[in-house]
N, C-alpha and C positions, 0 to 999 in steps of 0.2 A: 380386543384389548380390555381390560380388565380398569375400571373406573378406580380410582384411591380419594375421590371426593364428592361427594352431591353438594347441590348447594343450588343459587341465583345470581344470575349476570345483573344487580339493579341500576338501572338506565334511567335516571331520572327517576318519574315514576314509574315507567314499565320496567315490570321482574322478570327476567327468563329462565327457568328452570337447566340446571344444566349439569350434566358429568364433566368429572374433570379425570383425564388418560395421559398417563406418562409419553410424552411426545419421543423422549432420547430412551436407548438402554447402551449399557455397559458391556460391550464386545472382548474386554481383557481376559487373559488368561488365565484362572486363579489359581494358588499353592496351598497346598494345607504344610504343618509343620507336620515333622514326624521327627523321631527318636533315633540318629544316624545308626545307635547298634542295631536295631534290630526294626527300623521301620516301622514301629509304632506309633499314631497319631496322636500328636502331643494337644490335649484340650482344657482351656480356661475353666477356671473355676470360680463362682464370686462366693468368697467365705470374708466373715464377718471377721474387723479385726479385733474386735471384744473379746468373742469366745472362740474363735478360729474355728468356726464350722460352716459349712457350705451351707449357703441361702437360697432356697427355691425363689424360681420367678414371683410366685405368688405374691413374698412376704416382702420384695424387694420395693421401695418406693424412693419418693424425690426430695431431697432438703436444697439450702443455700447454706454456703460456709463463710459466715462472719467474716469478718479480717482476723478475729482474734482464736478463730480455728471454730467457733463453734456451732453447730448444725440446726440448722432451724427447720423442721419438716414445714412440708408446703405437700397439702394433697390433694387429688382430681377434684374437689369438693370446692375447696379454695379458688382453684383457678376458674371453677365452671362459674363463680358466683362473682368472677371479675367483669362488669361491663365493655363488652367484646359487641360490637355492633355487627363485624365483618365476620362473625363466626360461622355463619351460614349463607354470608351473600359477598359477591366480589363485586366491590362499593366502585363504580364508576369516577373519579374525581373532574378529569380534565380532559382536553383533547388536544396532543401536540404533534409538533412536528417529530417524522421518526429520527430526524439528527441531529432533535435535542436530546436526546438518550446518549448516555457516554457508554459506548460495550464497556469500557469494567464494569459498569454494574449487571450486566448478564449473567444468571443464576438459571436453574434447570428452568425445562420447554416443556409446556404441556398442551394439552388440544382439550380444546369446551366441546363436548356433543350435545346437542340439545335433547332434553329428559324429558319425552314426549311428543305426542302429536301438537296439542297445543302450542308448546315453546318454537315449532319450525317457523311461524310469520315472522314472531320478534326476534328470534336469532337470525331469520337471512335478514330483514328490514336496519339490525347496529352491523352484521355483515359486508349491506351493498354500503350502508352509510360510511363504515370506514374506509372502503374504497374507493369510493366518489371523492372524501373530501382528501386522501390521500396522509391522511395523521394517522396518529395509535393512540389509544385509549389508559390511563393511566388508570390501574385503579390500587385500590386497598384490598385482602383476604387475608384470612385467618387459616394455618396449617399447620399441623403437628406442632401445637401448642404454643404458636406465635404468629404478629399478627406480621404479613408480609407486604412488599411492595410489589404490584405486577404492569405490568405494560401488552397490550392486545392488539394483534395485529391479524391481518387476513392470508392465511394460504391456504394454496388453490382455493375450494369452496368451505374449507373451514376456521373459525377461528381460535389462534392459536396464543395461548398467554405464557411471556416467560418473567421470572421472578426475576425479581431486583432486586441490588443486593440497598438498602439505606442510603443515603450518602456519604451518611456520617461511619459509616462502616469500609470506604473506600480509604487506601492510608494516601498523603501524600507523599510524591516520589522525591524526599528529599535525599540527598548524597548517595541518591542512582545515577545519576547523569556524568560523564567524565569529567573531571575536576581540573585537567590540565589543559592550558590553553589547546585547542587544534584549529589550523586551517587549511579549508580544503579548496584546492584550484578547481579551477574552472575546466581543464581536460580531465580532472578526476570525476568532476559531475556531467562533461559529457557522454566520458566512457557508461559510469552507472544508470544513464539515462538511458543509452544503446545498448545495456545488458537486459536492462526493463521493456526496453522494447521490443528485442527479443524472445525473452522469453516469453509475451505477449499474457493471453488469459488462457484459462485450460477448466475445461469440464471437472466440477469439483464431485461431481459423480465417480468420474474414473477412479478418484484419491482412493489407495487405502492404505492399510498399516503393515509394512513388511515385515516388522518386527513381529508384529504377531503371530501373521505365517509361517516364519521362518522360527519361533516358539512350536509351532504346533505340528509342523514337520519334525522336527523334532522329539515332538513327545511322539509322532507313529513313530515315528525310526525305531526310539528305543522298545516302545511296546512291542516292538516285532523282534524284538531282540539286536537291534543293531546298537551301534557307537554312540550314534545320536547327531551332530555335525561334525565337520572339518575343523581341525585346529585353524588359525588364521594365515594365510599365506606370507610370510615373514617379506618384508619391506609395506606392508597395506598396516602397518602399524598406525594409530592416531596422532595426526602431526598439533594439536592442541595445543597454543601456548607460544609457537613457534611465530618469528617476527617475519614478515614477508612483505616482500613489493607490491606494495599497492597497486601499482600500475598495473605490474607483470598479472596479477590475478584477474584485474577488470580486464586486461585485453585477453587473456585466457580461457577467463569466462564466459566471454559475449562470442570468441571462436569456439566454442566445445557447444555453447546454445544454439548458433547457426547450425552447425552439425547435424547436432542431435535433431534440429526440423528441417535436415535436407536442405539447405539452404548455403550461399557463397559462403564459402569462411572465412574471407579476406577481412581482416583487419587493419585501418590504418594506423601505425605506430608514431606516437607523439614522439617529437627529438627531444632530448632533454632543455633545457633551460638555455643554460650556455650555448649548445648548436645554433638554437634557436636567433641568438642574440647575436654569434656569427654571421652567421647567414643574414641575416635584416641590416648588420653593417655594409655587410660587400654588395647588397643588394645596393643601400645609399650611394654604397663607392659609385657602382655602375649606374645607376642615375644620373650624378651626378657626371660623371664622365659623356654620356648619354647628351645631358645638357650643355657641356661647352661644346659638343662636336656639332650639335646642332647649332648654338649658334652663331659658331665661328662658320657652318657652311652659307647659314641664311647671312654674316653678314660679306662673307664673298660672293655672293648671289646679287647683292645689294649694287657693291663696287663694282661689277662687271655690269649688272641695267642701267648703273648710272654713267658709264664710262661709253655704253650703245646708246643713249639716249644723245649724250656730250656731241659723239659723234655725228649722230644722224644731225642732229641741229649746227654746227660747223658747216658739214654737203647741204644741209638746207641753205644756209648763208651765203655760201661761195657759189650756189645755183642761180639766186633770187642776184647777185652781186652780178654775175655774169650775164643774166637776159638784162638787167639795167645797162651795163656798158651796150650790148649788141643794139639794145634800143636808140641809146642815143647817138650810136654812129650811124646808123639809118637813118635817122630823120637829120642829121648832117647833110648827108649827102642828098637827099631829097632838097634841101635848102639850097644848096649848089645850083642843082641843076635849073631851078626855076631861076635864077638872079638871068639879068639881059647879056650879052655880050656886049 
């Protein structure tokens, strides 16, 4: 890979020499314009609007335009002589947490090699350091003639710096957010929960761009003389725009996600509202039903122990009543017999 900056990582006091290599590139598929009669490639021109003549690269340079229209040149001379400290070193500031960074501000990735034998101690030594203490390094750099904000982090064994975009360059998201009151239930956020859980995580390796594919099939088709794709198969039109059940989608979707990973497809379908509120009355009914038969059994259960209890103590009475009487005519007659003639 081809370097697009030298420079120094400075770490306090130690300097590390280091390349800087475009970490991303650009996989799209590109068009040139051309002249529909006859296929000629249609190409810009920069002509001056003074004398309308085409201006070589050469003679081409930089100004700023006033508010009131007027041109103020500003040349490589100019800028080289403005106090630029990070013009040739990517100034270390701070070291934070990486979830203090907001991804908006994420701007292109790039990879530091270290330039030289020398630089390999001090770049693996701010390398194992970032990784130990588990932060990124924020720094300052100066590139294509401004000066930038970076943040540096560790992959695999090299480290990797992507730009940031300002702060102040971030808009906020005012009258993006939907303006009209919503609220969402509580089975709508179950369903979304069990569509997420679902679809679980996936290898972001596998990802790619279909559209691109199916562009570049396209371009062989025709290069070989063919049509190029299929018209679109009439009802797979784009339903965009179109109001739909909430519901009906999240249970749809979390059945087509099971699916597609081999998985049950059963879904439980929420009753609506009203069923709902049906069915929880007749449930009370039957409780409540439930309730008096219970305790209309426990309280003849009561009536009946109390009425064997009643009883058995009456047979106790007239038992204990009857060995008293047999008692005391026995000892009568014992009385008897002993008196004299």
């Amino acid at each position: 890979m081809r370097s697009i900056w030298n420079g120094a990582i400075s770490f306090g006091l130690v300097s590390i020499p280091i390349k800087l290599v475009n970490a991303t590139e650009s996989r799209s598929v590109s068009f040139r314009q051309i002249h529909t009669e006859d296929g000629g490639r249609v190409r810009y021109k920069k002509v001056c609007e003074l004398d309308g003549e085409e201006v070589p690269q050469a003679e081409i340079g930089k100004a700023y335009e006033d508010a009131d229209g007027t041109m103020i040149p500003i040349t490589d001379e100019d800028l080289a002589a403005l106090p630029l400290p990070t013009a040739k070193t990517i100034e270390i500031v701070a070291f934070v947490p990486a979830g203090q960074i907001d991804p908006l501000q994420m701007d292109a990735a790039y990879y530091l090699s270290a330039n030289g034998v020398p630089a390999a101690k001090p770049y693996t030594l701010l390398r194992e350091a970032l990784k130990r203490s588990d932060r990124v390094a924020l720094a300052k750099y100066a590139l294509r003639g401004r000066e930038r904000l970076g943040m540096l982090r560790v992959v695999d064994d090299v480290i990797a710096m992507h730009g940031l975009l300002w702060p102040d360059e971030i808009r906020a998201p005012e009258g993006v957010a939907p303006e009209t009151p919503v609220t969402v239930r509580e089975a709508e956020l179950d369903l979304a929960d069990a569509l997420m859980a679902t679809l679980g995580e996936v290898d972001v390796a596998t990802l790619h761009d279909d559209y691109r594919t199916a562009v570049e099939e396209m371009i062989a088709a025709k290069a070989a003389g063919g049509e190029g794709v299929a018209p679109p198969v009439p009802g797979e039109e784009e339903t965009g725009g179109r109001v739909i059940d909430l519901m009906a989608a999240l249970e749809n979707s979390v059945r087509a996600a099971r699916e597609a990973r081999g998985e049950d497809a059963v879904v439980t379908e929420l009753k609506p509202r009203g069923a709902a509120k049906k069915t929880t009355a007749k449930q009370s009914q039957a409780k409540k039903t439930a309730k008096k038969t219970t305790s209309k059994k426990t309280a003849t259960a009561k009536k009946t122990a109390a009425k064997a209890t009643t009883a058995k103590a009456t047979t106790a009475k007239t038992t204990t009543a009857k060995a008293t009487t047999a008692k005391k005519a026995a000892a009568k007659k014992t009385t008897s017999q002993k008196r004299p003639a």
